[in-house]
C-alpha positions, 0 to 999 in steps of 0.5 A: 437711552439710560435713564440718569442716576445722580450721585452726590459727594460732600465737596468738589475735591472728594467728588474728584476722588470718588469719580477718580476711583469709578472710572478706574473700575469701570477700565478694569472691568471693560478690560477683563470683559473685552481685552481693551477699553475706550474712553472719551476726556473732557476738560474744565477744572472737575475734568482735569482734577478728576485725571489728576486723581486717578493718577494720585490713586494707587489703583491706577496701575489696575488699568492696562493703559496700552490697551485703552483707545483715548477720544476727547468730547471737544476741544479748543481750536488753539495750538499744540500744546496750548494751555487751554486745550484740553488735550494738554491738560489730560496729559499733563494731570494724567497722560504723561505720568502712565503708560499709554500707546502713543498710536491709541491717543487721539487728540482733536486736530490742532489749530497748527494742523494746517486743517481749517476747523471743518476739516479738522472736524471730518479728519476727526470723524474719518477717525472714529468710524475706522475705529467703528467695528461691526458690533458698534452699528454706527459710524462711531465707536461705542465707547466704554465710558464717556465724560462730560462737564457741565457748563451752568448755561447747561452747555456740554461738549462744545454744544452751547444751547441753541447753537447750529451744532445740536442740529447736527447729525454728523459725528463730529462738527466745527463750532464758530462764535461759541458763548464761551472763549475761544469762540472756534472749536471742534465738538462730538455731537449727541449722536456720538455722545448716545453711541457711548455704554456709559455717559457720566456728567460730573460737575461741581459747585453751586454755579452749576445748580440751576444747570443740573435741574434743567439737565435732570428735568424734560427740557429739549437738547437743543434748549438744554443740550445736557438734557439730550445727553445719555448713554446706551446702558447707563447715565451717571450725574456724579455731582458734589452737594452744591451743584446737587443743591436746586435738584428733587431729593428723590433723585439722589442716590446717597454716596459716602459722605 
């Protein structure tokens, strides 16, 4: 696994901006490398706010987004088209507004599926491994960019500290009596998460410092489930002052301010 790299922006809102304008080179520069690009959404408030940035940013047009495979990292076990999935709200801050092939978005199953969770999550999984090619050496893709929140318990994906998911080795698993509402879910776990070229946690505000440390730190994943999750090729902590704010200076590269 990468070894992180941490990145500082001034504020929540331009942290939003900067990750916007990364994420759409690394697409472009995957495209031009391969001819198609994939990539795996989170949600939260920095998540959503960073799609609806890249949306706002004129660059966006960049990206061949026909030919762009979309994951999510987890989602809520809730109804299409609930508020509170992550799903609606990708497409609402940047989904709607470009133009995707409806048949290369692949939104986690809903709880109106007629799946129950468990099948929801090896529905999922049967998924990703027939988009798996020779060249990936696993049952997943390895995706060109995937994201990730940062939750202050150090919770990422769906993966809560401690929980039975982190033990898993299956590439996607259900999540009961999670810490956070709603308490069913459906998750990547880290396995999947590490088969990705690119991790990038991004977090804002200061609620998330003591997270980021331990992230940052030689914690366990299953004590710090943030701790456990890099990627193949590279790591990026994308993070705004306060949420930068407990972690050693040495670790921090300089950003525009």
């Amino acid at each position: 696994m990468s070894t992180p790299t941490v990145v500082v922006h001034r504020d929540a809102e331009v942290l939003a901006q900067a990750v916007a304008a990364r994420l759409i080179t690394r697409l472009v520069d995957a495209q031009a490398a391969k001819g198609s690009a994939s990539i795996v959404l989170t949600g939260g408030t920095i998540g959503i706010a960073t799609l609806a940035a890249v949306a706002a940013n004129p660059a966006h047009v960049a990206v061949d987004w026909r030919n762009l495979d979309i994951w999510w990292g987890d989602e809520r076990y809730l109804p299409t088209g609930d508020r509170e999935r992550n799903e609606t709200g990708a497409r609402r801050a940047l989904l709607d507004h470009v133009d995707v092939d409806p048949e290369r978005v692949h939104p986690m199953p809903a709880a109106d599926s007629g799946l129950s969770p468990e099948e929801a999550a090896e529905a999922y999984a049967e998924a990703l491994r027939k988009a798996a090619r020779p060249e990936d050496h696993g049952p997943v893709p390895s995706f060109d960019l995937l994201l990730l929140g940062l939750g202050p318990d150090t919770h990422v994906a769906s993966l809560f500290p401690g929980m039975p998911a982190l033990y898993d080795e299956r590439p996607v698993v259900a999540v009961h009596g999670s810490p956070k509402p709603p308490p069913t879910r459906i998750s990547l776990t880290l396995p999947t998460i590490r088969a990705a070229r690119q991790v990038w946690i991004v977090a804002a505000g200061a609620e998330k410092a003591t997270a980021v440390r331990l992230a940052l730190s030689d914690a366990g994943p299953i004590q710090v489930p943030a701790a456990g999750a890099r990627g193949r090729q590279e790591t990026l902590f994308l993070l705004d002052r306060a949420a930068a704010s407990k972690i050693p200076p040495g670790l921090v590269r300089p950003a525009s301010p």
